[in-house]
N, C-alpha and C positions, 0 to 999 in steps of 0.2 A: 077506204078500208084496206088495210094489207093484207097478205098471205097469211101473216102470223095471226091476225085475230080471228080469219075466218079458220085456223085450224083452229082454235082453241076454241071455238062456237060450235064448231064439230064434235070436239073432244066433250065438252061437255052433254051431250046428246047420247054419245055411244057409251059402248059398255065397253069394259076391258080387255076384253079378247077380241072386238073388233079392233080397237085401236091398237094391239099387237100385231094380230095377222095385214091390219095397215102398215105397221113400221117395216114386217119381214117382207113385205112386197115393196115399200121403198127402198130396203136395205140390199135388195138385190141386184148383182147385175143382169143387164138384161144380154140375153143370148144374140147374135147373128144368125141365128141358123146353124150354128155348130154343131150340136146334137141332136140326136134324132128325138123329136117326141118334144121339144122346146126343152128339156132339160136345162138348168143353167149347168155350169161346168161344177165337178168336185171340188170343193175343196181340201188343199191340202191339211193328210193332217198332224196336229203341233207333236214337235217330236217327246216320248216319251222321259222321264226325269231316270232313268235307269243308264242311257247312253252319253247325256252331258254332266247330269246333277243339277245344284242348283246354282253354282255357277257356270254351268257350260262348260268343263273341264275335260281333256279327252283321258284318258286311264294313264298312258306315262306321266301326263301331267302331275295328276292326282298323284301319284304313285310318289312323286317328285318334291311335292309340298308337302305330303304325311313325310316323307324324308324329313325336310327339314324342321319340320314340326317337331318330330322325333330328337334330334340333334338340337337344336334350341331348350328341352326340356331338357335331356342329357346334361348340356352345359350348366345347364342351372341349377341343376342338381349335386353338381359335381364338386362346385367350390364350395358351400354349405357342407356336404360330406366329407370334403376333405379339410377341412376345419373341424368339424367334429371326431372326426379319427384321429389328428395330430392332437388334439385336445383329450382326449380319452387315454392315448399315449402319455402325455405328460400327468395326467390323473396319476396312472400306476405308478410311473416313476416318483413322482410325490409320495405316493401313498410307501411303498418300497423305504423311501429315504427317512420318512415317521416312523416306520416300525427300527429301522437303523438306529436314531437318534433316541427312540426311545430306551432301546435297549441300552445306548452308550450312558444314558442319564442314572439307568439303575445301576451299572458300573460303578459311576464314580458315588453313587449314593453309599452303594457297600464300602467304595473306599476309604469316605467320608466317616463312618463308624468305625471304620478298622483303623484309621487315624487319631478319633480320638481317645484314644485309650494312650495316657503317657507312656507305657512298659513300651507299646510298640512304634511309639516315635523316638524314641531314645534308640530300641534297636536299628532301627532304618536309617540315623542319624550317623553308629557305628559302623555299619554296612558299607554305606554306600560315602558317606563323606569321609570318613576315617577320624571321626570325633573319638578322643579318651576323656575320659573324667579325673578332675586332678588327684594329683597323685599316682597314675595308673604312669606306667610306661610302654609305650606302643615299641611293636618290635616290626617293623618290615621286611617282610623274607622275600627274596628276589629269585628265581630258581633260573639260571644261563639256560641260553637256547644252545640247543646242539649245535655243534659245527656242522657248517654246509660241504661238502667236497667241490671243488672248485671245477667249474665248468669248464671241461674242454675246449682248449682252443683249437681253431679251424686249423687245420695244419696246412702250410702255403704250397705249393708246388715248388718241386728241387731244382725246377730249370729255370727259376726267373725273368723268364718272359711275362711282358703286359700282358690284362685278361685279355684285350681286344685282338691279339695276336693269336692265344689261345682260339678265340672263336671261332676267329676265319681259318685256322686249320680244322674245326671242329664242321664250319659248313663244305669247306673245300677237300674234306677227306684225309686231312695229311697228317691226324691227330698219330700222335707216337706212342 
């Protein structure tokens, strides 16, 4: 017979709370005489979840990780937002260039009525291309531009010396 079955021949006999205060008596160390009174020793105890967390973290740490935590969400944010604002920009401008091109459409629509009307394609034809209807004789009247008065010429210097000569009397002081 082993150890193991005369426990469990035991176990079945006791009650529950004997077989506890059996384990916390096996579970213990036993003393030297360290303490007074057979005391076993204190144990230490588990540090509280306030000064590691729940990964054992010390506070720079922590502090260091929400950083990058922080910055990692930032970036992700950023290019999604900046696609949507450069996006939003060319909305308007879109939208700007419809209202442009619409208005340019009813333009040419009024012109388009004001064209078909024969009286005022015949005038636009005289106007502008210089169309007569036969028989008619066109007169071209040319009206001369005024005379210009002739632009002063630079008057040269009466001593005919090279400018470069001029100069250097002009740095060296010697101008006359």
């Amino acid at each position: 017979m082993s150890g193991r079955d005369r426990g469990q021949r035991r176990r079945r006999g006791e009650s529950p709370a004997a077989r506890r205060s059996e384990r916390v008596r096996r579970n213990t160390p036993r003393s030297s005489g360290g303490r007074p009174g057979g005391q076993p020793p204190a144990r230490s105890r588990p540090r509280s979840s306030s000064s590691g967390g729940a990964f054992k973290l010390s506070s720079t740490r922590h502090a260091a990780v929400l950083a990058i935590v922080v910055c990692a969400m930032a970036l992700s944010v950023s290019v999604p937002l900046r696609t949507y604002l450069s996006q939003r920009a060319e909305l308007a401008q879109q939208e700007q260039r419809k209202v442009e091109l619409v208005q340019q459409v009813q333009e040419l629509e009024q012109r388009r009525t004001e064209l078909s009307d024969p009286a005022r394609i015949e005038a636009e034809a005289r106007a502008r291309l210089g169309y007569v209807r036969p028989g008619e004789t066109p007169y071209v009247v040319e009206v001369p531009a005024a005379p210009q008065a002739p632009a002063p010429a630079a008057e040269p210097r009466g001593d005919g010396r090279p400018w470069y000569e001029r100069l250097w009397d002009s740095v060296t002081g010697k101008e006359q």
